[in-house]
C-alpha angles and dihedrals in degrees: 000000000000123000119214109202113203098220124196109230101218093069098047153061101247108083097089092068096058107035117182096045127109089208130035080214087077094041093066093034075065092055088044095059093046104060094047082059094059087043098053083046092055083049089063110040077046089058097044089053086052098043097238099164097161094042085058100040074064098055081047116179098007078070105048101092086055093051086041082063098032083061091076095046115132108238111074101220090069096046086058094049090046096060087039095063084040092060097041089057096037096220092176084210092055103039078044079064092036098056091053093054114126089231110093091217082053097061105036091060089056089052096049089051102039078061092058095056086052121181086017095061094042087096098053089044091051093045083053097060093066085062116141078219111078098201095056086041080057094051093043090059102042099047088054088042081058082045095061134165087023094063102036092094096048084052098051088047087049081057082077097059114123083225117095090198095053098054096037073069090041090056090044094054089049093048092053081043088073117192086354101067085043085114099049093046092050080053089052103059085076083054101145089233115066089222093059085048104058091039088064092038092046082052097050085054101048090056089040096236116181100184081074097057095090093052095043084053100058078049087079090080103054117142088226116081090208091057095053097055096046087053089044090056097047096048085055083046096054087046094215120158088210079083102062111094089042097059090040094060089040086065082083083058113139091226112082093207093046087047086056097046085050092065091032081061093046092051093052090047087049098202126164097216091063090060104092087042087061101047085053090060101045095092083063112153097237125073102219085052094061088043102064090035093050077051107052081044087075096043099059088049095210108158084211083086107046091093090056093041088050085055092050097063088071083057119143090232121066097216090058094052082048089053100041086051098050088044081052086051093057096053121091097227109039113150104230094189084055093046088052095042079053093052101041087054099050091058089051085055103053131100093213097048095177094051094041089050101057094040092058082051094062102043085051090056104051089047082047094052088040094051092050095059088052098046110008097194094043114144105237125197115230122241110234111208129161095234127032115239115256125211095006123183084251092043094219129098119264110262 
């Protein structure tokens, strides 16, 4: 046994080895304290070679700069219990090392726990997303998208980061956030890249978010054509009326298959007063552009467009006459004696008789079998053509 004497300064030598104290007696309880330090130190590094997790999940955060290290160790299996000890006693510096292990065990128990922590660990987490390790960027951003409401201001303000990488993860943990990332995603339609843009726009339409209308709306603008269109899709997507003017000004647009999504996305909104801006635009120079207008003509179902409908089966494309016939068939008072004298003529007109036979044959078909599953005993007018059409979509002669 060891006796400690408690010695007064001021009658002995030893002052001068522990300046500063009023007693010598302090001076050793230092000591004292040290070496228990290095001793607790040796413990540890004892207990790592011995593999000791739970021993050192006890001593908690005295332990946490070995298993740091230990982190980087070369055997794998106590890399692994090291991240495991460093989850059970939820250090945030050393899950912040964890998450960014290259294990993927490793990794996944400092998620878990960091989610446990909860608004605490949302920084760390942030900070992980602009990893130059995506699989830790991916971690990172599902485990705040589980944390939910509590991170979603640290995540809005991450939408501001000067790197791309960092708030493409920022948008994918909003997205798994649900309703609850609605904010940051709204946010993220004046993303400075186009495709961030439209990610966050393509999210917002798959929920069927209207707050976002408004901004989808001013979308329609953008100076990128491949903005435009994603906005336009997702407007025709959401279904809101409030989007109406804008896409039907957007049918000028200079691009031709903006011009078509713009109709598409009338169609699906199904509007009347978007009808005589669609019978303006059915003359459109591109062919894929009167397609989906001739289309969303139908859709709507207003009778104002069956004389311009009835026009478009003499259209040069094929695809437009098929279009125009299957919108006729959607109006109630479509004149079927007026639809076969258009595409007779048609076929007297044209310079390849056999190929535009058996094309109008087909067109009349498909109204035909469109018509009978609206009215079954419905009195049809046969199409008199010199040849039958062979190998036809439906495979079966015209009536």
């Amino acid at each position: 046994m060891v006796r400690l004497m408690l010695v007064d300064r001021s009658k002995t030598g030893f002052a001068k080895y522990c300046p500063g104290f009023v007693r010598g007696y302090e001076c050793i309880s230092e000591m004292i304290q040290g070496y228990r330090e290095r001793s607790l130190e040796e413990k540890i590094e004892r207990l790592v070679a011995r593999r000791a997790w739970k021993s050192l999940v006890r001593i908690g955060t005295p332990a946490i700069p070995t298993l740091i290290r230990t982190l980087n160790d070369s055997d794998l299996q106590v890399r692994v219990g090291a991240g495991i000890a460093i989850a059970e006693i939820m250090d945030l510096r050393g899950l912040g090392k964890a998450l960014e292990n290259t294990h993927l065990v490793v990794r996944k128990n400092a998620a878990r726990a960091l989610e446990k922590i909860g608004k605490k660990a949302v920084a760390i987490l942030i900070d992980g997303l602009g990893h130059y390790d995506w699989r830790v960027k991916m971690d990172s951003a599902n485990t705040l998208a589980k944390i939910g409401k509590d991170a979603l201001p640290a995540l809005m303000d991450a939408l501001d980061d000067d790197d791309l990488g960092k708030r493409m993860y920022v948008i994918d943990s909003l997205i798994k956030m649900g309703n609850d990332g609605v904010a940051g995603l709204i946010k993220a339609l004046n993303d400075k890249s186009g495709f961030l843009q439209t990610k966050a726009a393509t999210a917002l339409g798959n929920m069927g978010n209207r707050d976002s209308v408004p901004h989808l709306i001013a979308g329609l603008k953008h100076s990128d054509p491949s903005v435009r269109l994603g906005f336009a899709l997702v407007l025709g997507k959401i279904m809101d009326a409030r989007a109406v003017h804008a896409l039907t000004e957007a049918l000028g647009d200079n691009d031709s298959i903006m011009r078509g999504r713009a109709a598409w996305a009338l169609g699906k909104i199904g509007d009347v007063s978007a009808v005589p801006a669609l019978i303006g635009a059915i003359n459109d120079r591109d062919g894929h552009a009167r397609l989906e207008i001739a289309a969303s003509l139908g859709k709507i179902g207003d009778s104002r467009a069956i004389p311009v409908l009835m026009n478009a089966l003499n259209d040069e494309e094929i695809i437009v006459r098929r279009a125009a016939a299957l919108a006729l068939g959607e109006m109630e008072d479509v004149n079927l004696e007026k639809v076969r004298a258009i595409l007779m003529e048609f076929v007297a007109d044209s310079e390849n008789k056999r190929k535009a036979e058996k094309q109008s044959a087909e067109i009349y078909l498909e109204l035909t079998d469109v018509l009978r599953k609206k009215k079954k005993h419905l009195e049809i007018p046969k199409l008199d053509i010199t040849k039958k059409p062979r190998n036809t979509i439906f495979r079966r002669k015209a009536d």
